[in-house]
N, C-alpha and C positions, 0 to 999 in steps of 0.2 A: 794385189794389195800394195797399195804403197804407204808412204811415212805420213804425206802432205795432204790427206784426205780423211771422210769418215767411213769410206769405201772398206767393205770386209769379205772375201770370199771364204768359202768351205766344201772341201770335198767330203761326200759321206757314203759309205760301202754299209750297205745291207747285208746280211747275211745270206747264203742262199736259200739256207733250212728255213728261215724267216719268210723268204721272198715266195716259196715255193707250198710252203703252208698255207700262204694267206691268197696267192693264186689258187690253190684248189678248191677254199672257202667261196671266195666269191664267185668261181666257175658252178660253183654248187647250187649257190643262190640265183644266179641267172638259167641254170638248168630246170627251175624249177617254176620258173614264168617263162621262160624261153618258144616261142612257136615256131617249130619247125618242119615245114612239109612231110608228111608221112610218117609225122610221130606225134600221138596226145602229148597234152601240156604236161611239161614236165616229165614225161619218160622220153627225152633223147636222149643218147650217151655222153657222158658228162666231156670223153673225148671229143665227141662232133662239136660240141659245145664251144670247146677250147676252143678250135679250130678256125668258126663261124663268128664268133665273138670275143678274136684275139685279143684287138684293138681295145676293146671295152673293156676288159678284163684287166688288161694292161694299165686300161685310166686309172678303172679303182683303186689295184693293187698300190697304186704311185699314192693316191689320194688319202690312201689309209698310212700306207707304211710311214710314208716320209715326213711328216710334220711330227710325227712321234720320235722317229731317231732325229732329227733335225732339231728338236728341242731341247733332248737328250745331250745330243753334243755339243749345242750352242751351252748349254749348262756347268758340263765339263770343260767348257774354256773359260766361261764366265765373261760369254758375251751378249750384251740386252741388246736384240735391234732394232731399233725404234722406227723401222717400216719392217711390212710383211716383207720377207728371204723371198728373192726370185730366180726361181730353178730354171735355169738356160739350158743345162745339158740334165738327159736323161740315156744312162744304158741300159738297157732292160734285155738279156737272154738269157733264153729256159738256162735252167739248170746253171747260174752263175749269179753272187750276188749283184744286188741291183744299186749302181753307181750314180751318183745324183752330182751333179755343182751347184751351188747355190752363193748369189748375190745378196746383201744389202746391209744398210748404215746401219753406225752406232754415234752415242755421243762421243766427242772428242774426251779425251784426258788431258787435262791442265793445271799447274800449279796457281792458285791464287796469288794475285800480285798483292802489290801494297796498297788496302783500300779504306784504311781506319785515314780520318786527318788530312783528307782531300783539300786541296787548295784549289780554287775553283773564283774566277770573276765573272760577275752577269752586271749588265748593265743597271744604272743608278735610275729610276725614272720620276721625274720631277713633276710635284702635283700642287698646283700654284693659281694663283687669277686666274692666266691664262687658258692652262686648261678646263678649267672651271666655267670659264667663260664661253670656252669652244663647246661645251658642252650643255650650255646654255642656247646657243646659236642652233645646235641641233635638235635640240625641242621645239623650237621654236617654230626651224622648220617645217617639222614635223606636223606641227600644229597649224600651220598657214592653210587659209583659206582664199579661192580664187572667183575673182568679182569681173565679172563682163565690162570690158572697155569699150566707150563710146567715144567718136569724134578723132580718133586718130587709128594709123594703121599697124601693125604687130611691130613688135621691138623686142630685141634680146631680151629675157627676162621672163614675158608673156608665153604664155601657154595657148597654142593654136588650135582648136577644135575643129576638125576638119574628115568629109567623105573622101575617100583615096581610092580610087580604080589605076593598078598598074597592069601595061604589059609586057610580059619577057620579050626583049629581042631577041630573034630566032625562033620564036612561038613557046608556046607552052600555057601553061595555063591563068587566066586572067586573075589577078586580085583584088576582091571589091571589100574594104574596110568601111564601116560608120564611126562614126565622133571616136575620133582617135585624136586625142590630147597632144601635140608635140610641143615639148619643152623646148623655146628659140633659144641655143647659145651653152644649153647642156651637156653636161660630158657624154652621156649618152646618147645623144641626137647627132645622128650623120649630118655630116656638113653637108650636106647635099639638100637635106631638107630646109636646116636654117639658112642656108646661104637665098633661097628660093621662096621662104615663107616670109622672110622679113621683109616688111614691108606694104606686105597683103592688108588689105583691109576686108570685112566682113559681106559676104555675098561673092566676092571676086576669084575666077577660077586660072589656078597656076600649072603649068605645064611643064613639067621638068623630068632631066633621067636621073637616076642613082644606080653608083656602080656598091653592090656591095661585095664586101673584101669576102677574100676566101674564106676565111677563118669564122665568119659572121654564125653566130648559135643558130641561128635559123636556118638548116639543112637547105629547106629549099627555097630559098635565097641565096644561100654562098655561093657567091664568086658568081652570078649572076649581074645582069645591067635591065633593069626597071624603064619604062617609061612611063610616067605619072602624072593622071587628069588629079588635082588637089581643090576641091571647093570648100571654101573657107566659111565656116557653119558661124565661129565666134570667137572673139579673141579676149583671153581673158589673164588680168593682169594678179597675180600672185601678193598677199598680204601678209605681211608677218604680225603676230600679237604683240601689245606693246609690252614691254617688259618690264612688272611691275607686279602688285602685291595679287590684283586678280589673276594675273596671268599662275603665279605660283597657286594660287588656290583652284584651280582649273584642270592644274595636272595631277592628273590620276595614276596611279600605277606602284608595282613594287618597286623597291632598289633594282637598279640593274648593275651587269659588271663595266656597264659602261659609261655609269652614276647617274645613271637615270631616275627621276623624282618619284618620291614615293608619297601615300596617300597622305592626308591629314594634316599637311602643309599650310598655313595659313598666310606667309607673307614671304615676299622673293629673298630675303638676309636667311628665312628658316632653308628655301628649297637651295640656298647655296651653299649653306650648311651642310645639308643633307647628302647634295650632289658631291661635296668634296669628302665625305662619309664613304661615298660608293665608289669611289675613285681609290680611293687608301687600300678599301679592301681589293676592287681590282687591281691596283700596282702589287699589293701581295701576293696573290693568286699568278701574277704574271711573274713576276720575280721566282716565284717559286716554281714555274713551271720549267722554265729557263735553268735554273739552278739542277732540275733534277737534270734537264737533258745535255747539261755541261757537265756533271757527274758521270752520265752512262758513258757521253763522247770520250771522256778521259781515262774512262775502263775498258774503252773499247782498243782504245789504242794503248793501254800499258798490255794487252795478253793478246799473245799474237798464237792463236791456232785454227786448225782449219773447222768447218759446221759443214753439217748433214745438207747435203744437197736438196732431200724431200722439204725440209723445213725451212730453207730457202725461195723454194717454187711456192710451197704453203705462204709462207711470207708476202711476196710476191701477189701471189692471188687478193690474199687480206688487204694488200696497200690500193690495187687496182677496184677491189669490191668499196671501200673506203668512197674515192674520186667517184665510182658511179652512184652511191648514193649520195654524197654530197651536190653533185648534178642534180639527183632525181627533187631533193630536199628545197635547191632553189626555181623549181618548176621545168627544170629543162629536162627533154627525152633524151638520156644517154646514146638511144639508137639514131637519135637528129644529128648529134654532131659531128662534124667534120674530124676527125679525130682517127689516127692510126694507134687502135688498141695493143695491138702489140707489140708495136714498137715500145708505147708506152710503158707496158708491163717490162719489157727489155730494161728502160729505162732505171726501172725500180731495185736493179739487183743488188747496187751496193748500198743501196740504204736497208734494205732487207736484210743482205750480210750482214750490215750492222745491226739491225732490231736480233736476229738470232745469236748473234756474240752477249749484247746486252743480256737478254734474258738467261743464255745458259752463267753468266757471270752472276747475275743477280740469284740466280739457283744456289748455286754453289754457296755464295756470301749468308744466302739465308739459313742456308743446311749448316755454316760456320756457327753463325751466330745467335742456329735456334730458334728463327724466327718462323711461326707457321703460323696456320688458318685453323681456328675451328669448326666446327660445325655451327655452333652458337653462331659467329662471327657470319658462316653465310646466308643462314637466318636473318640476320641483318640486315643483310646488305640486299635480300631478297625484301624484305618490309620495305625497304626503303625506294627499290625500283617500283615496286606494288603502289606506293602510295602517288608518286610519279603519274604514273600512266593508269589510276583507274583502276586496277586491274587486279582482284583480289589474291593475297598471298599466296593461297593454296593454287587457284590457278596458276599463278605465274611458275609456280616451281612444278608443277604437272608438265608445263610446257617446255619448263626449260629441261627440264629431265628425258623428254623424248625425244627434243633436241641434242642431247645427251653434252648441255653447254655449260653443267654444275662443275666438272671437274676445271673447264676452262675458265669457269669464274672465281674457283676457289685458288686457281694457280695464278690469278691476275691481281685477287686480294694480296697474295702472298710477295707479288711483285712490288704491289703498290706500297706494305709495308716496309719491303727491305728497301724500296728507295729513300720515304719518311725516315729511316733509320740512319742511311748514307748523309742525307739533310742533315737530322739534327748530330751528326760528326762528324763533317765537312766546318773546312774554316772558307768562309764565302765573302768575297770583298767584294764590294758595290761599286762599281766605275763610271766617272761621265763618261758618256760619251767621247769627248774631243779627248780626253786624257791617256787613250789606248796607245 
């Protein structure tokens, strides 16, 4: 054991009377399904017994006794360990108690710092014309339609419709696309395509390589060199709606957090109204996002002690599970990418450190200041995911229950309130940006 860690060993002696009772018990029980040459079941002598089925005997005896005295004494120290004890050293001879070592964490012990009246700055974010505007631009976008160009050849801007047969240098397997759309001049579009489609006009077939970059999503293209038959199907030039009272009566949809127009809109003054409506509450929602995790960062770093190694690797796991569905969410195969997973997860430890510091702090703070979940409360919170996703109340909590993810829900309410709580007694200044 040492000082700087959650690391806890314990020695623990069985007694022999004990070891020696419970050895002749289970010798007893295997004596009595026991098959052994030249004796019916069950009439060999309980000594042969021993004998032939030391080893076995041996398991039991360990699997019975020791998680009983092991609990026993963990009690009498008044140690909770928050992973299963793992027993490294076993001594086990006749006639002598039976010597066990046992490994594993506990939570650390720390004193609470000073966490009432936090002084905390998040940045100021300005919600004006401009943004307003930018946000207007991207509806708009959004809602462009694209009109087949006649009489001239593709130009930045146009969108190329085009059959693509590539093949790998150095062989490998051929690629035959139909009407694939390329955007000329787009962040997205390899310059290898624009630099080679501009220009094209419609029926005319273009011959080019593309090297794609290691890192490219597409597995099997990265870091690959293409050569490419490209026949140009049609070239179609992109139209933005004019912006104006129809345009606002056309967009459909809820608020968004990113003030996106909502239904029932009838003239472009109403949907910039609107739009600066969902911007306000997004800047809230961001501000406060911000604010809580300049709270945690500044808890993290007033209480310096050491966390359970298991809940760190746990950690770890959760951050790396995170990335892969976030991949899976924007259509990509986690198992496509170019990616060293472990490294990755390597990468994750000290933010993990810190998500476990966080939480054992925000524990504590709530167990100060009484703050808890109830039952009601994850009732709630269960309606509320249920109505989300479809998925009838009672079901959802069947499911989560076998998943056995209720206790992790109700200790995530309980986080989510004691930060609410930090919030509203935190003193929080707003700063421009240049001003830092």
């Amino acid at each position: 054991m040492t000082e700087v860690t959650c690391r806890r060993e314990i020695d623990l002696e069985i007694p022999a009377e004990n070891v020696q009772k419970e050895t002749e018990k289970v010798a007893r029980d295997i004596a009595r399904i026991a098959r052994i040459p030249g004796f019916r079941p069950g009439k060999a002598p309980v000594a042969l017994v021993r004998r032939r089925f030391a080893d076995d005997i041996q398991g039991e005896v360990v699997q019975s006794l020791v998680p009983e005295y092991l609990e026993k004494a963990l009690g009498e120290k008044k140690l909770v360990p928050i992973t299963r004890p793992e027993v490294d050293k076993i001594d086990f001879k006749d006639g002598e108690p039976l010597r066990v070592h046992a490994i594993f964490e506990v939570l650390p012990e720390f004193e609470l710092g000073d966490y009432k009246n936090l002084e905390i700055q998040i940045d100021e974010i300005e919600i004006g014309d401009a943004q307003v505007g930018k946000t207007l631009e991207e509806m708009r976008e959004r809602a462009a339609t694209f009109v087949p160009v006649e009489g001239r050849p593709a130009q930045d801007g146009d969108s190329v419709l085009v059959k693509l047969t590539g093949t790998p240098r150095g062989g490998g397997e051929v690629v035959h696309v139909d009407n694939v759309l390329v955007p000329l001049g787009a962040e997205e579009t390899l310059r290898a395509f624009t630099e080679n489609l501009r220009g094209a006009s419609v029926g005319e077939k273009k011959q080019f390589e593309v090297a794609y970059p290691a890192d490219y999503p597409d597995a099997k293209l990265a870091g690959k060199t293409l050569d490419y038959t490209a026949e140009v199907e049609a070239i179609k030039e992109k139209k933005l709606p004019e912006l104006n009272d129809e345009f606002a009566k056309d967009v459909v949809g809820a608020p968004s957090a990113e003030g996106g127009a909502p239904s029932g809109v009838t003239t472009l003054a109403q949907l910039r109204g609107k739009i600066r409506e969902g911007l306000d509450l997004a800047k809230e929602e961001r501000q406060k996002s911000q604010a809580a995790e300049r709270i945690l960062g500044q808890l993290v770093k007033q209480h310096d002690f050491p966390v359970p190694e298991a809940l760190v690797e746990s950690q770890m796991d959760t951050r790396l599970e995170r990335t892969v569905r976030s991949l899976a969410a924007q259509g990509v195969d986690p198992r496509a990418v170019n990616v060293d997973w472990t490294a990755l997860r390597r990468q994750q430890r000290d933010r993990a450190v810190a998500d476990v510091k966080a939480e054992l702090i925000l524990d504590r703070i709530a167990t100060a200041e009484k703050i808890d979940v109830t039952d009601q409360d994850v009732d709630q919170e269960i309606a509320v995911l249920a109505e989300r996703s479809g998925e009838s109340a009672t079901a959802l909590r069947a499911r989560l229950t076998k998943q056995g993810a209720l206790a992790r829900m109700k200790s995530k309410l309980r986080s989510d309130r004691t930060i609410e709580w930090l919030y509203r007694t935190s003193r929080i200044e707003k700063t421009a940006k240049g001003e830092k």
